[in-house]
C-alpha positions in Angstrom: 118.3 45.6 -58.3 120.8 48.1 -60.0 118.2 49.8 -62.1 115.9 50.6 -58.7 119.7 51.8 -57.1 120.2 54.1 -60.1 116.4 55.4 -60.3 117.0 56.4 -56.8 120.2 58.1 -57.3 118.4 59.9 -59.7 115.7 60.8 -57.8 117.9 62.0 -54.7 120.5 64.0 -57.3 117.2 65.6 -58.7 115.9 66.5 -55.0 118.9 67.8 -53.8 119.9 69.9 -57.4 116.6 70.6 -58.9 118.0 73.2 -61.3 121.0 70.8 -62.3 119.7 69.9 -65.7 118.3 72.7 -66.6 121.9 74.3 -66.3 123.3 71.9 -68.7 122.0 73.3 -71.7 123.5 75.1 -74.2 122.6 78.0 -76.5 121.7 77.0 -79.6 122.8 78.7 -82.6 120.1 81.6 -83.7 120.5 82.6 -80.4 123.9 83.3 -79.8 123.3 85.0 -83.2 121.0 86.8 -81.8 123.3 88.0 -78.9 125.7 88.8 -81.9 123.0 91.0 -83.4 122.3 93.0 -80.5 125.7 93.6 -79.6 126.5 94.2 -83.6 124.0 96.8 -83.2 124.4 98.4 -80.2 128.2 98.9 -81.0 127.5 100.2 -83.9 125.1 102.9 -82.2 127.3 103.8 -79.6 130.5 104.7 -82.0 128.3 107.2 -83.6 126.8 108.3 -80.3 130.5 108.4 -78.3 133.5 107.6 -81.0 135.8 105.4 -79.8 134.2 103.4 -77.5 132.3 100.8 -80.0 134.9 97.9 -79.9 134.9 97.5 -75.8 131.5 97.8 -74.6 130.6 95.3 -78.0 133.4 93.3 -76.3 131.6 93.5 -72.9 128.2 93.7 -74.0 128.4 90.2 -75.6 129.7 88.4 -72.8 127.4 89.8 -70.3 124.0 89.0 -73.2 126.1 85.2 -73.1 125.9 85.2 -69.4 122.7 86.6 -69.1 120.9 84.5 -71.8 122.8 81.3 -70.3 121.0 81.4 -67.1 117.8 82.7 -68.6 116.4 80.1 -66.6 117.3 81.3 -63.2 115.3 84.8 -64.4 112.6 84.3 -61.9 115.1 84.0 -59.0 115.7 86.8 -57.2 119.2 85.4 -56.3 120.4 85.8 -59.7 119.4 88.8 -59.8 121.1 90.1 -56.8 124.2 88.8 -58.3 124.1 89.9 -61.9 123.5 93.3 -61.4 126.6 94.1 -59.4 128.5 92.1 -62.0 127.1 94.1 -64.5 127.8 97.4 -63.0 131.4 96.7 -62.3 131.6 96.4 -66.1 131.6 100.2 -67.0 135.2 100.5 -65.1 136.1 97.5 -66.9 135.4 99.2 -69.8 136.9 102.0 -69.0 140.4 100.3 -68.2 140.4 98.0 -71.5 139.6 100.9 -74.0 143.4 102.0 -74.5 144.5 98.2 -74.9 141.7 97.0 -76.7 142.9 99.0 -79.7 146.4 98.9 -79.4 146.6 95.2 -78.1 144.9 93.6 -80.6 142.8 90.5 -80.7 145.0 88.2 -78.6 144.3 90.6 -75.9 140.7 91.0 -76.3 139.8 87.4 -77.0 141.6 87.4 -73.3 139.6 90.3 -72.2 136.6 88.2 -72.8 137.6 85.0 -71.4 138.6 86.7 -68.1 135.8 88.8 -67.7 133.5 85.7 -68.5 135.0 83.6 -65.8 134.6 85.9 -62.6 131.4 87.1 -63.6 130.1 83.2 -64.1 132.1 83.1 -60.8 130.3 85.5 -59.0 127.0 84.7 -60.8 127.9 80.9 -58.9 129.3 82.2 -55.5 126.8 80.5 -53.5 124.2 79.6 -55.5 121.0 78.5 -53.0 121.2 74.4 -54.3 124.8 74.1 -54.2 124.7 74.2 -50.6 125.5 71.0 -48.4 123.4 70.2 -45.6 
């Protein structure tokens, strides 16, 4: 009787929160060296494009490939969409604002940098997400 109780639990959870599993997952390692790499790369392209601006968008830029490869399974949705790209746009005055202190602050301050831009976009990227809603 408590194994057909728990199979049904199971089956309602998965009903109501299809995509709750699937968000579970983690990166696995060659990946998030991969995100490394690109960001590596594109830092390194952009201080010989504009000088001086290499160490916060690489700063940025990482967090938002994190995010973006995090939810790689919510690609097709055109919800995540909607709420990545605003996110990602508000980035370049974030940018802006950080590049004094990212230099002068040091990495305390842009290890915090990239914590707190991590958690409101993850916020916004969850502000009412379609299966997290009760009925």
């Amino acid at each position: 009787m408590v194994a057909s109780k728990t199979s049904q639990d199971a089956r309602l959870n998965s009903e109501t929160y299809p995509y709750q599993g699937r968000f579970k997952q983690n990166l696995s390692w060659p990946v998030w060296g991969a995100i490394a790499a690109i960001a590596a790369a594109s830092a390194y392209l952009i201080h010989h494009v504009v000088e001086g601006w290499a160490f916060p968008v690489a700063i940025i830029e990482f967090v938002m490939l994190g995010i973006l490869f995090g939810y790689r399974h919510f690609w097709r949705f055109a919800w995540f969409w909607v709420r990545f790209l605003p996110v990602l746009l508000i980035q370049w005055p974030l940018i802006v604002w950080a590049r004094p202190f990212v230099y002068r602050e040091g990495l305390f301050f842009n290890l915090f940098l990239a914590n707190v831009d991590s958690i409101f976009a993850i916020f916004a990227i969850n502000l009412g997400r379609p299966w997290a809603k009760q009925e």
